[in-house]
C-alpha positions as CSV (number, residue, x, y, z in Angstrom):
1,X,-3.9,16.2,-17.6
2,X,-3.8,17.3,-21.3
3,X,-0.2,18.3,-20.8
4,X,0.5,14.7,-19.7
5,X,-1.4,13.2,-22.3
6,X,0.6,15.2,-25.0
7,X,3.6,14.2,-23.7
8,X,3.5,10.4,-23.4
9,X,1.8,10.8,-27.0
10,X,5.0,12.3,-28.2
11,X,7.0,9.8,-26.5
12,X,5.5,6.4,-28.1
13,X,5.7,8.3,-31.1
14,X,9.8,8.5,-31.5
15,X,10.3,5.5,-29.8
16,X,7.9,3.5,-32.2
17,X,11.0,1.8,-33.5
18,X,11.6,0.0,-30.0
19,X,15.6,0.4,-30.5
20,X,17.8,-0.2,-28.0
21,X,17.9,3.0,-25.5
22,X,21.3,4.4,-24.9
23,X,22.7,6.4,-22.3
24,X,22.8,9.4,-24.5
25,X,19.3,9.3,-25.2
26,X,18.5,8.1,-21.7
27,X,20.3,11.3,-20.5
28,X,18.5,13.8,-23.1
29,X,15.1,12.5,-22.4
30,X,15.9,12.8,-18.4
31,X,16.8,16.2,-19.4
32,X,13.8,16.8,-21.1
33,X,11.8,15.1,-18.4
34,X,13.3,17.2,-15.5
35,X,13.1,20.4,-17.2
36,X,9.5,20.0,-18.1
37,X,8.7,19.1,-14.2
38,X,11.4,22.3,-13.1
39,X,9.4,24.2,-15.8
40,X,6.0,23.5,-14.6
41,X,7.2,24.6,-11.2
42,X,8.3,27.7,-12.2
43,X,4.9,28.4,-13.9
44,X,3.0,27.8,-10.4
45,X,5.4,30.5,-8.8
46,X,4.2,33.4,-11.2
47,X,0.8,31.6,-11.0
48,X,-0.2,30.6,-7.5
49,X,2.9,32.3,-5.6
50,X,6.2,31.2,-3.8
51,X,4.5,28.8,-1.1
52,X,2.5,26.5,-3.8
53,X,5.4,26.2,-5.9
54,X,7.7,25.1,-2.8
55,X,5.0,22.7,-2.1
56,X,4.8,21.5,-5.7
57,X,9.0,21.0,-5.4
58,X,8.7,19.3,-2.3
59,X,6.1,16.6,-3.7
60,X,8.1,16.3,-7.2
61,X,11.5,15.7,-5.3
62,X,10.2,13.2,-3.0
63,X,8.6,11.3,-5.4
64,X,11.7,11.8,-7.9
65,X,13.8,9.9,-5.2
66,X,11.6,7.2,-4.3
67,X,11.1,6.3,-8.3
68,X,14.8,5.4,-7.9
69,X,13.8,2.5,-5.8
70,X,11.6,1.4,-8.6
71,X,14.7,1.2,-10.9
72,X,16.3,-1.4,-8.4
73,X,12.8,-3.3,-9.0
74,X,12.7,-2.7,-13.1
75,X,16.3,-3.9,-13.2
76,X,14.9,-7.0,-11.2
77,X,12.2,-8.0,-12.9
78,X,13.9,-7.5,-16.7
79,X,16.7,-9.6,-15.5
80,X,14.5,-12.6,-14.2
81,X,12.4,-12.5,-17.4
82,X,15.9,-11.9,-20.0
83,X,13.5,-9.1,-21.5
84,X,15.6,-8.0,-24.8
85,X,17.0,-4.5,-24.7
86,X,15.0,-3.4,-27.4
87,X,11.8,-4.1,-25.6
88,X,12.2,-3.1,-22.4
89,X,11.5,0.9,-23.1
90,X,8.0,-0.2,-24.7
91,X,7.1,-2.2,-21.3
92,X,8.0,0.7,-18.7
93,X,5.9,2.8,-21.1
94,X,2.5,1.1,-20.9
95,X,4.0,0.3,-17.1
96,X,4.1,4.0,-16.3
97,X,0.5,4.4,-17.8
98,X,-0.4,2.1,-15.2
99,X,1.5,3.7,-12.9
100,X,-0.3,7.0,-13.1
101,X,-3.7,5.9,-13.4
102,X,-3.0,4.2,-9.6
103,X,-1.9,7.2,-8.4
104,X,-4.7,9.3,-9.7
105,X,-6.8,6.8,-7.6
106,X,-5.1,6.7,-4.6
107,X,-4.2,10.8,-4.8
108,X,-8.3,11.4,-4.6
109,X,-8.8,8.1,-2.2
110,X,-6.4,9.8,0.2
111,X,-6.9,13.2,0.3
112,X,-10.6,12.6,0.3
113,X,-9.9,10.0,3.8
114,X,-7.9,13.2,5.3
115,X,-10.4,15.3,4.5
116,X,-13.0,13.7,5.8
117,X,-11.5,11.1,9.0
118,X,-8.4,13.4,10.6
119,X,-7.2,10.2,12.3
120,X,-6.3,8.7,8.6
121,X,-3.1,10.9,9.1
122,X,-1.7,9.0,12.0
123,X,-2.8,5.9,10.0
124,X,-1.2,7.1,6.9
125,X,1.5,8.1,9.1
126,X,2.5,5.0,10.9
127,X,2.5,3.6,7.9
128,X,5.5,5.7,6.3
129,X,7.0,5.2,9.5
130,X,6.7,1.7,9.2
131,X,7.5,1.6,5.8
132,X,10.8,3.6,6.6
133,X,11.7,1.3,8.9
134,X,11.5,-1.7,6.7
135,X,13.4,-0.5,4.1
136,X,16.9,0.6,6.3
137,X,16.8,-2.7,8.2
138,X,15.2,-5.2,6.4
139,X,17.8,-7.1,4.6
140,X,16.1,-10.2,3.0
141,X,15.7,-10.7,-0.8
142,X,12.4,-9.4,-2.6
143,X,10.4,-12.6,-3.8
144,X,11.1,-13.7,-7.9
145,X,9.1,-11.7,-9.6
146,X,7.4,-14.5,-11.2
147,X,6.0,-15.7,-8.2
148,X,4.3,-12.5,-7.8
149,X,0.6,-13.5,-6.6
150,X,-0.5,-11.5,-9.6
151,X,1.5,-12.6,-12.1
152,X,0.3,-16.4,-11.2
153,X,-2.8,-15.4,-11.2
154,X,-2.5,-14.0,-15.1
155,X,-1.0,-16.7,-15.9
156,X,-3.3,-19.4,-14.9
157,X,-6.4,-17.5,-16.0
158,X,-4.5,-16.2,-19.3
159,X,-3.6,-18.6,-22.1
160,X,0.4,-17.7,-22.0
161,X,2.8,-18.5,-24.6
162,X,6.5,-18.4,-22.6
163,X,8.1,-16.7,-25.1
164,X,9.1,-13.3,-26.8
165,X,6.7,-12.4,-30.3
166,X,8.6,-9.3,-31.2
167,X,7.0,-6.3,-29.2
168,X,3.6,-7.9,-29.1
169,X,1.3,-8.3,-25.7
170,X,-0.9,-10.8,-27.6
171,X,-0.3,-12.9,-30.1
172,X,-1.3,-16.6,-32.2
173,X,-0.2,-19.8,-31.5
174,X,-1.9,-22.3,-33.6
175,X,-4.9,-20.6,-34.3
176,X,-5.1,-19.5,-30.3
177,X,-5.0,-15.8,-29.1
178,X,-2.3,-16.5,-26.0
179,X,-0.3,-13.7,-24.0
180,X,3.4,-13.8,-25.0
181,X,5.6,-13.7,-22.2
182,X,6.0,-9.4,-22.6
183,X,2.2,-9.2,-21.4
184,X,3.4,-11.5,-18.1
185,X,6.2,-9.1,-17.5
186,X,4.1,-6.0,-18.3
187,X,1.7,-7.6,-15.4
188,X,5.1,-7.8,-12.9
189,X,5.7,-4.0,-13.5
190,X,1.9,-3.3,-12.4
191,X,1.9,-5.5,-9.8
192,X,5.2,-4.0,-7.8
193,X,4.3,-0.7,-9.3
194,X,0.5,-0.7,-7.4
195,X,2.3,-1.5,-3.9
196,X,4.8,1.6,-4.7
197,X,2.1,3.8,-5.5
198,X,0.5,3.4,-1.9
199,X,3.6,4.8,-0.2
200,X,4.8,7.0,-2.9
201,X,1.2,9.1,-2.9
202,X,1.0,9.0,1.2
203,X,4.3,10.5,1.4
204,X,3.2,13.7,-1.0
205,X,0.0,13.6,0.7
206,X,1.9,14.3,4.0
207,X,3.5,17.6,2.1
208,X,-0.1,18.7,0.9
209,X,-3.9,17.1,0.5
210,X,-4.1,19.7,-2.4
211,X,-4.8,16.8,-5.3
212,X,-3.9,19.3,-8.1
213,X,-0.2,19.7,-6.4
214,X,-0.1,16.3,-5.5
215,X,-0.8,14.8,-9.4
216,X,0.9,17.1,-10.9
217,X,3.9,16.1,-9.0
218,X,3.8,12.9,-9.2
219,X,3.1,12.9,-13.1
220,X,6.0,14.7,-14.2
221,X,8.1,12.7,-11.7
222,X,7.0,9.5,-13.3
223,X,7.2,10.8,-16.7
224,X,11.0,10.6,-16.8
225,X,11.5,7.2,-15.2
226,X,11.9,5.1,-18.1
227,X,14.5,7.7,-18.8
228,X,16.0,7.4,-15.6
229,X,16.4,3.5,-15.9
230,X,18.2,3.9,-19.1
231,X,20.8,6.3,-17.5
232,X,20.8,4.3,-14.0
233,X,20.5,0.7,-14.6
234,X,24.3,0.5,-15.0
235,X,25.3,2.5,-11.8
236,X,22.9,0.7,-9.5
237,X,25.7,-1.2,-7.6
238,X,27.0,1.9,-6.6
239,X,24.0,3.3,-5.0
240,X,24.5,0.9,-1.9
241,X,23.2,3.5,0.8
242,X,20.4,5.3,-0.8
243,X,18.1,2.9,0.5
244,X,19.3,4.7,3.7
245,X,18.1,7.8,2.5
246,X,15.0,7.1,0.9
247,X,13.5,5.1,4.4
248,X,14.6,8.8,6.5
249,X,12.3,10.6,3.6
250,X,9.3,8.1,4.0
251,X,9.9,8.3,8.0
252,X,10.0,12.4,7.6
253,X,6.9,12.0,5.4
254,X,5.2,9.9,8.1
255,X,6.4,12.4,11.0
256,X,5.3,15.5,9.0
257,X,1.6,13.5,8.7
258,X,1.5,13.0,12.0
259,X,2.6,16.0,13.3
260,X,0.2,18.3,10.8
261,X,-2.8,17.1,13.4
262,X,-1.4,17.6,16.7
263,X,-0.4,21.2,18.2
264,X,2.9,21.2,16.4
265,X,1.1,22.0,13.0
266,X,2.5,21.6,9.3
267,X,6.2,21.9,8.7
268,X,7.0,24.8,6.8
269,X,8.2,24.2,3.3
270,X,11.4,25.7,2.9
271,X,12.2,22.8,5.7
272,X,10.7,20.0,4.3
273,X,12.4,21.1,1.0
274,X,16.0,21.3,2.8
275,X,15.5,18.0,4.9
276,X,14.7,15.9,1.2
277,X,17.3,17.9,-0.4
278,X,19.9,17.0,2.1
279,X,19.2,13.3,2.8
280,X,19.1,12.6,-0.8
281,X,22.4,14.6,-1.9
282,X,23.8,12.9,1.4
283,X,22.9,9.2,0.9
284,X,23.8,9.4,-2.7
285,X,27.4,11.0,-1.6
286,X,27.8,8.0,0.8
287,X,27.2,5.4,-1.6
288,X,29.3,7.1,-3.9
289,X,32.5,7.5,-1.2
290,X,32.0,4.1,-0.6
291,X,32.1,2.4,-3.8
292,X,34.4,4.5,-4.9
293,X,37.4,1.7,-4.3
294,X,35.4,-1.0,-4.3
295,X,36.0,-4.2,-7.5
296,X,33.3,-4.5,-9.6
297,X,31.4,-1.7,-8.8
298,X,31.4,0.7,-11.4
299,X,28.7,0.2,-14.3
300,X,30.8,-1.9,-17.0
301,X,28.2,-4.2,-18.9
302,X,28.8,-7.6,-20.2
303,X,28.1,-8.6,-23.7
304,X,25.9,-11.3,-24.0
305,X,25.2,-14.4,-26.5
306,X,22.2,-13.6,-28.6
307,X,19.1,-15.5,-27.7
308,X,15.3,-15.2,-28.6
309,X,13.7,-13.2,-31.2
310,X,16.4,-11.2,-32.8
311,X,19.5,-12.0,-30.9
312,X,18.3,-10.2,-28.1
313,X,20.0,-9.4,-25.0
314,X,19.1,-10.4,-21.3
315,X,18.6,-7.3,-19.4
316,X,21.7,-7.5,-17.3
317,X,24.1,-7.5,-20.3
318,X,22.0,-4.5,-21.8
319,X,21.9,-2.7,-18.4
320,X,23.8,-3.7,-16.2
321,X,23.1,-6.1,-13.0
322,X,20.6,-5.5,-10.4
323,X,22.7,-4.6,-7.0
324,X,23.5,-7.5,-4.9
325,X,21.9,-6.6,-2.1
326,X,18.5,-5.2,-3.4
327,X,17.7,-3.8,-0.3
328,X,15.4,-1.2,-2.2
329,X,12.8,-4.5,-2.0
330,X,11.9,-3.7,1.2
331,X,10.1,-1.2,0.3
332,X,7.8,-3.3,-1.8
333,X,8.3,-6.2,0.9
334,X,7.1,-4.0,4.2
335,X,3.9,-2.8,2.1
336,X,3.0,-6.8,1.5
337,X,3.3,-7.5,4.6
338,X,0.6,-4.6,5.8
């Protein structure tokens, strides 16, 4: 928890500036970011042995796929809202805050519920399933993010201003404290982000209920996803089959829940680690083979007229557009609709 803490301290601290994030950076700090979660790892395996760190790689993988989905949904949400380059690293900061503070919730919620009720797993299970499902055949479009229940709700309870003030969540408008429009985008990370958590945390649970493993693994996962944003926004359109690949993960999560109460047991690690391995380096192959030829679908950005406060750029000229088919909203689409 400390560790965590120092690390998002450092973080705000060199990017205090709120510059523009290039892919250079965006790769060093996924470096950094990885190594740090591969590090940690490594310390369980002198530490707790061979079998806790397997379990601890299993969680930190799953999760570290699944956050890709949430970089279809970033990509989204700055593009509806033109959030300026500059600004959008500060946002996905506080987001990912928020982000862990749900999942520290719902890690003790659910392993306390499988502790305690041993037909939660086949709940929990189901769900995944569900989930899965969703995701590979559910094409429709995810909902504007500004008609997010939530963000409606901030908005007509919240004196908003619909514009940019610099980097500020709050600001003055004729003598009036009033959200600027950051804070109502800040509110549609949080919102997509809290229905991602649910699915994200029951998958690791279905690896282990240990909530030390569980945390741990989803921390340092979601401590390099504003990173991996930054170095992925661009490529998205090529990544047309990974939705494939995340949906057989979240059904394998659902299976393994399921099937660690019945006579079949828990799944040994070493094949939980291969299957995640496997499906991701697969799916991302597939998308890769078949965009390969495809117009239009490398990760050339567009330059953009300046608008706002300081010229700034909407997101999809500073990153890139969101994929066409954003089938990755499913995810966030089949956990509304539980």
């Amino acid at each position: 928890m400390l560790a965590v803490a120092v690390m998002l301290a450092i973080d705000l601290f060199l990017h205090r500036d709120n510059h523009v994030i290039g892919f250079r950076e965006a790769a060093a700090w996924s470096g950094v970011w990885i190594a740090a979660g591969l590090l940690f790892g490594v310390i369980l395996w002198g530490w707790q042995g061979g079998e806790t760190a397997g379990t601890y790689f299993a969680g930190y993988l799953i999760e570290k796929a699944l956050s890709i989905d949430n970089v279809f949904i970033f990509a989204m949400i700055f593009t509806a809202f033109a959030v300026p380059a500059a600004l959008q690293h500060k946002v996905l900061f506080w987001g990912v805050i928020g982000a862990l503070a749900f999942r520290l919730v719902f890690i003790f919620l659910g392993a306390e519920l499988l502790e305690r009720f041993f037909w939660t797993a086949y709940l929990f299970g189901a769900f995944l399933i569900y989930t899965g499902y969703k995701m590979a055949f559910r094409h429709g479009r995810q909902a504007p993010p500004e008609h997010n229940p939530l963000v409606r709700l901030v908005r007509r309870i919240v004196p908003t201003d619909a514009r940019y003030h610099g980097d500020r969540f709050f600001t003055r408008v004729g003598g009036r404290r009033v959200a600027t429009l950051l804070f109502v985008v800040l509110i549609a990370i949080e919102a997509t982000d809290l229905i991602f958590a649910i699915d994200s945390v029951a998958a690791v649970l279905a690896i282990t209920t240990s909530t030390f493993i569980v945390w741990t693994a989803n921390a340092f996962a979601i401590l390099g996803l504003r990173s991996l944003y930054f170095c992925l926004a661009g490529l998205l359109r090529r990544f047309v089959h990974l939705h494939y690949g995340l949906a057989l993960l979240l059904a394998f999560a659902g299976v393994k829940l399921i099937a660690s109460e019945t006579s079949v047991g828990k799944l040994p690690i070493p094949l939980t680690l291969g299957v995640i391995v496997v499906t991701i380096g697969a799916s991302i192959a597939w998308s890769m083979l078949a965009t390969r030829r495809t117009p239009g679908s490398g990760a050339a950005t567009r330059s953009a007229a300046g608008s706002g406060d300081g010229g700034a750029q909407p997101a999809e000229a500073a990153c890139g557009e969101a994929p066409e088919h954003a089938r990755s909203s499913a995810r966030a689409s089949a956990a509304t609709d539980q």
